[in-house]
matplotlib code that plots the C-alpha trace (Angstrom):
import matplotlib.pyplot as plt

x = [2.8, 1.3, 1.0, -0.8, -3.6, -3.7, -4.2, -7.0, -8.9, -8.9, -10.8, -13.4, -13.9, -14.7, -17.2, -18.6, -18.9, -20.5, -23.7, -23.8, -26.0, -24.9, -25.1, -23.7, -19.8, -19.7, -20.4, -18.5, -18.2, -21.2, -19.4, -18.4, -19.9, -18.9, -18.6, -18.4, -21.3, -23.1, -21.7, -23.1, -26.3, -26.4, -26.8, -23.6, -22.4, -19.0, -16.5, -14.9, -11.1, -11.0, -12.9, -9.9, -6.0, -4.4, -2.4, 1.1, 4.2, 4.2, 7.4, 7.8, 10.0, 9.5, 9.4, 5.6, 4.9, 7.0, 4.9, 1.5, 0.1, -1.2, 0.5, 0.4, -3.3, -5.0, -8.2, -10.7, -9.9, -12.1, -10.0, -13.1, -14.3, -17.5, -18.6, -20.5, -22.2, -22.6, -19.0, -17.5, -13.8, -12.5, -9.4, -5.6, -6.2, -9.4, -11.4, -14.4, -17.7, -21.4, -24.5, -25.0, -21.6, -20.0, -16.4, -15.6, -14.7, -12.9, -10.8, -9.2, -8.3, -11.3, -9.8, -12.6, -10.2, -7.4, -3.9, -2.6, -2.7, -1.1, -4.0, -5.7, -9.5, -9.0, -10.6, -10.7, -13.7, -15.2, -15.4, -16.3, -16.2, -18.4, -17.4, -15.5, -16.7, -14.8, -16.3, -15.2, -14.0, -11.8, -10.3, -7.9, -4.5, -4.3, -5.1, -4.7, -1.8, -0.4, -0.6, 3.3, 5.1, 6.5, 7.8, 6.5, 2.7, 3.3, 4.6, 2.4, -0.9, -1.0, 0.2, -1.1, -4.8, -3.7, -4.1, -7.9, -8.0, -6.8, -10.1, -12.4, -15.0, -13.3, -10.1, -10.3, -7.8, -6.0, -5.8, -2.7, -1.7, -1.2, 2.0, 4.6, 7.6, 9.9, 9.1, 5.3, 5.5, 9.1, 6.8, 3.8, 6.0, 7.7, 4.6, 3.0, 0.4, 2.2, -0.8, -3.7, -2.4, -3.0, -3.4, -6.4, -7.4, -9.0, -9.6, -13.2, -14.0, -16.6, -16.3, -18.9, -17.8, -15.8, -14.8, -13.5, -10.3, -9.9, -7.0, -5.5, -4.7, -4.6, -1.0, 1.9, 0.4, 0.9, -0.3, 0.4, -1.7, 0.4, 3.5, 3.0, 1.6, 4.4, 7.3, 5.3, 5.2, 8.8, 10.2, 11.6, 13.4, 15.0, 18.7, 17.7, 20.6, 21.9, 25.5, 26.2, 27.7, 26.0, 24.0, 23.7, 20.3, 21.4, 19.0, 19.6, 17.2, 14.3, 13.7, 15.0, 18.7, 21.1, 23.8, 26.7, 25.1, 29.0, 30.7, 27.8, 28.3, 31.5, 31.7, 29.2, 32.1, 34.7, 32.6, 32.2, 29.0, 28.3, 26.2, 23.0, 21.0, 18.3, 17.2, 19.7, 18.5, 15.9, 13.2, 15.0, 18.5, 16.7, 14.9, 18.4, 20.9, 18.0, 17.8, 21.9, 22.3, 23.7, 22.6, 20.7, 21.0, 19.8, 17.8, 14.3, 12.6, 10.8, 14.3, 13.7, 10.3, 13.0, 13.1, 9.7, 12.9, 15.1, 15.5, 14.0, 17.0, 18.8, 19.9, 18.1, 19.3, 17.1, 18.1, 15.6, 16.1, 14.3, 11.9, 10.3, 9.2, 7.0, 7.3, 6.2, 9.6, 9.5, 6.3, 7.4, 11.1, 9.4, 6.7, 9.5, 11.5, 14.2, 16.7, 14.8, 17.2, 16.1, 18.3, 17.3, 20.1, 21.2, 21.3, 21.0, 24.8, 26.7, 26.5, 28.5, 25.4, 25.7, 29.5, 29.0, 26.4, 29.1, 31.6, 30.5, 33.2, 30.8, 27.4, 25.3, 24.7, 22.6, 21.6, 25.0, 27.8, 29.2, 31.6, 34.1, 33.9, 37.3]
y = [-6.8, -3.8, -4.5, -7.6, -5.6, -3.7, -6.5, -8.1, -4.6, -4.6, -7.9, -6.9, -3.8, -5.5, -7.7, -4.9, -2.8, -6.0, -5.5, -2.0, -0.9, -0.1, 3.5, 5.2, 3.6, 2.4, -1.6, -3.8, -7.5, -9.5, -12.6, -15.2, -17.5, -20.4, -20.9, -24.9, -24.5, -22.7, -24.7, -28.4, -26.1, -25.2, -21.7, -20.5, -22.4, -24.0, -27.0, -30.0, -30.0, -32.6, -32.5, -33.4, -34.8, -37.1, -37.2, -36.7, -38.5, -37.3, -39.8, -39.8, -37.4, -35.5, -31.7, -32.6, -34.2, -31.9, -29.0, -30.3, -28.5, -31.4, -29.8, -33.5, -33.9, -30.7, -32.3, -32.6, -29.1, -29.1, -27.7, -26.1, -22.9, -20.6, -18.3, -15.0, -12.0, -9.9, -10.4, -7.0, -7.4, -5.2, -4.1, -4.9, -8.0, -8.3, -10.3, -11.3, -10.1, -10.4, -8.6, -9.2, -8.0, -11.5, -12.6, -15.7, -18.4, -20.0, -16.6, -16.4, -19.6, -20.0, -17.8, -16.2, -12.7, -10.7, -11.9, -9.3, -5.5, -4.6, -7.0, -4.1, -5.2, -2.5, 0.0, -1.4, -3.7, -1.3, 1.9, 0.9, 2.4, 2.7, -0.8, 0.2, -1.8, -4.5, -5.5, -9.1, -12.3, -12.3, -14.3, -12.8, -14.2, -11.5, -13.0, -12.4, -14.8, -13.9, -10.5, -9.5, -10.1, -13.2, -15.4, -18.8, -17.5, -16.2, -19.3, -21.8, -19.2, -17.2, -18.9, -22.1, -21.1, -20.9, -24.7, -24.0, -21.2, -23.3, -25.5, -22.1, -22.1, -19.0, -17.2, -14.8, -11.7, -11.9, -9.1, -9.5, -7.8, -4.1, -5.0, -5.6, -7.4, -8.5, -12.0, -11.6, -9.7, -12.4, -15.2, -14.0, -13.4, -16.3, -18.4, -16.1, -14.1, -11.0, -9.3, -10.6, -10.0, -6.3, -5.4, -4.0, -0.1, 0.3, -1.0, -1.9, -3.4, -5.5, -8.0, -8.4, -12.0, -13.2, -16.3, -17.6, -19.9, -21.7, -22.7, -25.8, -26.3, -24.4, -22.4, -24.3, -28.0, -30.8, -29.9, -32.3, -30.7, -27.7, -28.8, -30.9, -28.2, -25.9, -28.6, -28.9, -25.1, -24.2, -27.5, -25.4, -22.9, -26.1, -28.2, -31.7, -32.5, -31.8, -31.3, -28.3, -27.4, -28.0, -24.4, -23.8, -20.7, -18.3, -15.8, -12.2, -9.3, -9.9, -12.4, -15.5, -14.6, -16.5, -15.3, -17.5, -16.9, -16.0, -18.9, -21.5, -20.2, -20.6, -24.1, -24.7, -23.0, -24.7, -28.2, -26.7, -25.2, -22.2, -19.1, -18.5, -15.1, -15.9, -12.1, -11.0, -13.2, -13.4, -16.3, -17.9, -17.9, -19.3, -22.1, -22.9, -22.9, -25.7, -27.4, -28.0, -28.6, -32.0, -31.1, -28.4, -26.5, -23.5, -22.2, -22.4, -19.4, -18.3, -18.7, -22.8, -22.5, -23.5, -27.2, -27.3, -27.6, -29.5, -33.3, -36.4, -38.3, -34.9, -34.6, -31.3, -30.2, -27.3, -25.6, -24.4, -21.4, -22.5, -22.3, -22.1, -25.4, -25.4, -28.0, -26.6, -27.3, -31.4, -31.8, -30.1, -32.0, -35.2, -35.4, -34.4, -37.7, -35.9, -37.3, -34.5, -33.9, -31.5, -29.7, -27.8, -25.1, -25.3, -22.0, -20.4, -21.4, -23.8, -26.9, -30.1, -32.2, -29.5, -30.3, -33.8, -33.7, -31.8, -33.8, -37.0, -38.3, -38.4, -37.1, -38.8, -36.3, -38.2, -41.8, -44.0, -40.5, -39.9, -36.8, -36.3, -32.9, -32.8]
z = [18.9, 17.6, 14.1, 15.6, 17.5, 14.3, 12.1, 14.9, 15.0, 11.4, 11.2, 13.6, 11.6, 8.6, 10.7, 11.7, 8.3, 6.5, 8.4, 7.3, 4.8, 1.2, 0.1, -3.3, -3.3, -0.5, -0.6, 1.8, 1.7, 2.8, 3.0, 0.1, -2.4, -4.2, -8.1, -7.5, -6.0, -8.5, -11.4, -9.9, -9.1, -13.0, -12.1, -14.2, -17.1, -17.3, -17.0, -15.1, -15.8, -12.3, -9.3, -7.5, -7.4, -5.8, -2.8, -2.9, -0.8, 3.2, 4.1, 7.9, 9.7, 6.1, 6.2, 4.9, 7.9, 10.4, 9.4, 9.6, 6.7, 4.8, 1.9, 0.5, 0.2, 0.1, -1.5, -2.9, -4.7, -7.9, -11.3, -12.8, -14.8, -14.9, -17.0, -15.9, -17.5, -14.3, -12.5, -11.2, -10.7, -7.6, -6.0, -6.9, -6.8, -8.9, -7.0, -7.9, -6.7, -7.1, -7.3, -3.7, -2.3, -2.3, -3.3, -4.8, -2.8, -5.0, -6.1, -2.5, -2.1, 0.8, 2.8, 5.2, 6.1, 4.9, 4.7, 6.0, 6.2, 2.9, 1.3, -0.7, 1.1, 3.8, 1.5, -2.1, -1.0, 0.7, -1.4, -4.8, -7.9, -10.6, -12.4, -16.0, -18.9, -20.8, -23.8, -25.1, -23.2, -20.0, -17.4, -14.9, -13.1, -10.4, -6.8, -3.3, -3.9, -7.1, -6.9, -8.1, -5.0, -5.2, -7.8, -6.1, -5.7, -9.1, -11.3, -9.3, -8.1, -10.7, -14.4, -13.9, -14.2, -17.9, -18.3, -17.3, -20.0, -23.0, -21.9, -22.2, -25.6, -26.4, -26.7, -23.6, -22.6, -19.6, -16.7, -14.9, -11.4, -11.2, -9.5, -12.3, -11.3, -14.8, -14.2, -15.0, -18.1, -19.1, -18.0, -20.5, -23.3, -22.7, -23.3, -26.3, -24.7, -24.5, -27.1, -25.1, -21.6, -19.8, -16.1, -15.6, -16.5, -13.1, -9.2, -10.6, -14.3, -15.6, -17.9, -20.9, -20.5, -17.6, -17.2, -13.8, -14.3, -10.6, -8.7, -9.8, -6.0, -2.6, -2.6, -1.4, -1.8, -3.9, -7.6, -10.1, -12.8, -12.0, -11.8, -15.1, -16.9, -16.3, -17.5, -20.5, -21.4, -20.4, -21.8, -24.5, -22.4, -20.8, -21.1, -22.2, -19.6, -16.7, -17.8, -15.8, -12.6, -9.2, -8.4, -4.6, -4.8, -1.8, -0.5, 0.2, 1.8, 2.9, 5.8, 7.4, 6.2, 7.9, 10.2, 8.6, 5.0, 4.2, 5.1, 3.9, 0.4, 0.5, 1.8, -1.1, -3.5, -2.9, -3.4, -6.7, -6.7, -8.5, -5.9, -8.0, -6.5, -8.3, -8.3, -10.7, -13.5, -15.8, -15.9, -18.9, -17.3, -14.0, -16.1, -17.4, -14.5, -12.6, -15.8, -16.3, -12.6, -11.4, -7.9, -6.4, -3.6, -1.7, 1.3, 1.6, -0.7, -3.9, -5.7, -4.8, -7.5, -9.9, -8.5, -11.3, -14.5, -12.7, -14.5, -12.4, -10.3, -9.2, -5.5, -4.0, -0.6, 1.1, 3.8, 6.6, 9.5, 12.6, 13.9, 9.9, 8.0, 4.7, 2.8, -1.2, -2.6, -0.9, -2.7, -6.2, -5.1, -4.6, -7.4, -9.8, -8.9, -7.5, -4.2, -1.9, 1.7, 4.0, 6.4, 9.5, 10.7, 14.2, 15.3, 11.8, 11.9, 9.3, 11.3, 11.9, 9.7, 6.7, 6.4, 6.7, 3.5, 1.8, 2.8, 1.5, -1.0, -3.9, -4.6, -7.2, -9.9, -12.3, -13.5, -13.7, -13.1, -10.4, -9.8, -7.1, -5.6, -3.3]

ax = plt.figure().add_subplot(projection="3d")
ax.plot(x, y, z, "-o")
ax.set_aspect("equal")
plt.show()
C-alpha cells in the first residue's frame, strides 16, 4: 500500500515538474514524440522494415484469451528506423530525447509514465548532464524494458532490434545497458559483436550519428519477425534434434514460487525429466538443453524464453500460480508449432489435473516416437 501511494505521488510530481521551466541541468520531460511520425512526415530520414505483423493464434479458453492482453494482435506496430544528428541519449536506460525535452515514443514502448519506482526517470530525466560526445554511428539496445534485469525483456526487447540494424546504411556501435548481467555480454559475443558493443560512458551522450532501431513488437506479444530472427542467429548454437531428455525449467527466488515447488519437481523426476534452474547455466547450455528436449516443462518465467530453440511438434506444459496469467510463452509456444498446454495451480499446490498430465501412459515426444515414461 505504501509503495503504492509512493509510486502515485511520484507520477503527479513528474506532472507537475514538466510545466516547470528549464534552467542550467535541470530539464524535465515535456511529454513524448513519435519517430513514425516524423519519418512518414520526412522530417528524419530512415526506413520501412514492416508497418506491421500479423496476428497470431488467441484459441478459446487459451491463456491468450484468459488474460485479455491482446498479446496475439498487438498491431499495427511499425518495424522501422531513423536516423538523427541531434539525439541526446539520457539515463540508464538511454532514452531518447529531443531538443525540446521530449522522449521517444517509440523508445518506451508508448508508455505515457514510469514503470515503476526503480525506473531511473525519477531523477535521470530530470537533472541532466552536459550530453558527452560520441563521434561515429550508433544505435542503442538499452530500454526501459531491456535494461539487464531480465532475460525475457532482454532476448526478445532488447537483441531483436539487431535485425533493424543489419538494414542501417552503415555499420553502427552498439550501447548496451549499464546493468551487466552474463547473458548480455554471452548473448553479444555469441552473435559477433562483442568489438562494437559498449554500455555507455555516461547517463547523458550524444551521438554524432544516432540511429533509432524500433521495437519489432510491444513486450510480451506475438512477434514473428522476432521470434524468426532469433532461430535464425542462434541456429548454430542449436541440436538439429530433440534426442535428449524431457527438461522440466523450475524457478527459484524471486516471486510467484510455489509452496509445493519440492514435491512438483520431483513428480516431474521420477517421469524422467531432468530439473533445469536455468540461472546456473550459460546462454549456450540453455539454447541446448530446449533444443534436445523431447518435451518441455516448467513454470511460468524468464527461464520459459527458451521455448524460442525448442523444435516445432514438441509438447510444452507451463505452469501458472494464480491469480497470474501472461501469455508470452503460448504465443512464442504456439507460433513455434509446438503442442502448447497450460496449467493453472490450484492453490499453488500440485494438483489432481498436474498428475493426471503426468500420468498419461505416453507423451508424444516428437513426429512418429513415442516414449513410455512409467
Amino acid at each position: 500500500m505504501l509503495k503504492t501511494l509512493i509510486y502515485r505521488g511520484t507520477l503527479l510530481l513528474d506532472r507537475v515538474l514538466s510545466c516547470l521551466p528549464s534552467i542550467g541541468r535541470f530539464r524535465p520531460l515535456r511529454g513524448s514524440f513519435s519517430a513514425w511520425e516524423l519519418l512518414q512526415k520526412g522530417e528524419l530520414k530512415g526506413g520501412i522494415i514492416a508497418e506491421k505483423q500479423n496476428p497470431g493464434p488467441c484459441p478459446n479458453g487459451s491463456v491468450t484469451d484468459l488474460a485479455r492482453m491482446q498479446q496475439h494482435d498487438h498491431q499495427p506496430w511499425p518495424v522501422f528506423w531513423v536516423r538523427s544528428d541531434q539525439a541526446r541519449l539520457v539515463g540508464k536506460m538511454l532514452h531518447w530525447r529531443n531538443s525540446d525535452e521530449r522522449i521517444c515514443s517509440e523508445g518506451v514502448f508508448h508508455m505515457k509514465h514510469r514503470r515503476g519506482l526503480s525506473e531511473d526517470r525519477y531523477l535521470a530525466q530530470i537533472i541532466v548532464s552536459r550530453p558527452q560526445h560520441l563521434p561515429g554511428a550508433w544505435t542503442s539496445l538499452a530500454s526501459n524494458w531491456a535494461d539487464g534485469r531480465n532475460y525475457f525483456h532482454w532476448i526478445l526487447d532488447g537483441l531483436t532490434r539487431l535485425h533493424v540494424r543489419e538494414k542501417l546504411p552503415e555499420e553502427t556501435r552498439i550501447l548496451l545497458p549499464t546493468r551487466q548481467p552474463s547473458y548480455i555480454a554471452e548473448t553479444i559475443d555469441m552473435l559477433g559483436l562483442s568489438h562494437m558493443a559498449q554500455t555507455s560512458p555516461s547517463h547523458c551522450v550524444q551521438p554524432e550519428r544516432y540511429y533509432f532501431c524500433s521495437p519489432s513488437s510491444m513486450t510480451g506479444v506475438h512477434n514473428p519477425i522476432g521470434f524468426d530472427w532469433l532461430r535464425e542467429k542462434f541456429a548454430q548454437y542449436r541440436s538439429p534434434k530433440p534426442n535428449g531428455k524431457p527438461i522440466f525449467l523450475t524457478r527459484r527466488g524471486g516471486t510467484r514460487v510455489p509452496k509445493d515447488l519440492d514435491l512438483i519437481e520431483k513428480a516431474f523426476s521420477n517421469h524422467g525429466y531432468e530439473i533445469i534452474n536455468c540461472g546456473l547455466l550459460s546462454v549456450r547450455e540453455q539454447i541446448l538443453k530446449a533444443s534436445l528436449a523431447p518435451a518441455i516443462a516448467g513454470f511460468h518465467g524468464a527461464a520459459m524464453t527458451n521455448l524460442l530453440w525448442a523444435h516445432p511438434g514438441t509438447p510444452v506444459l507451463e505452469l501458472f500460480q494464480p491469480p497470474y496469467l501472461n501469455a508470452c510463452y503460448e504465443q512464442i509456444a504456439l507460433a513455434g508449432g509446438m503442442k502448447y498446454t497450460p496449467h493453472i495451480l490450484e492453490k499453488e499446490q500440485l494438483d489432481e489435473k498436474l498428475m493426471n498430465w503426468l500420468n498419461n501412459d505416453y507423451i508424444e515426444l516428437h513426429s512418429q516416437l513415442k516414449i513410455k515414461l512409467q
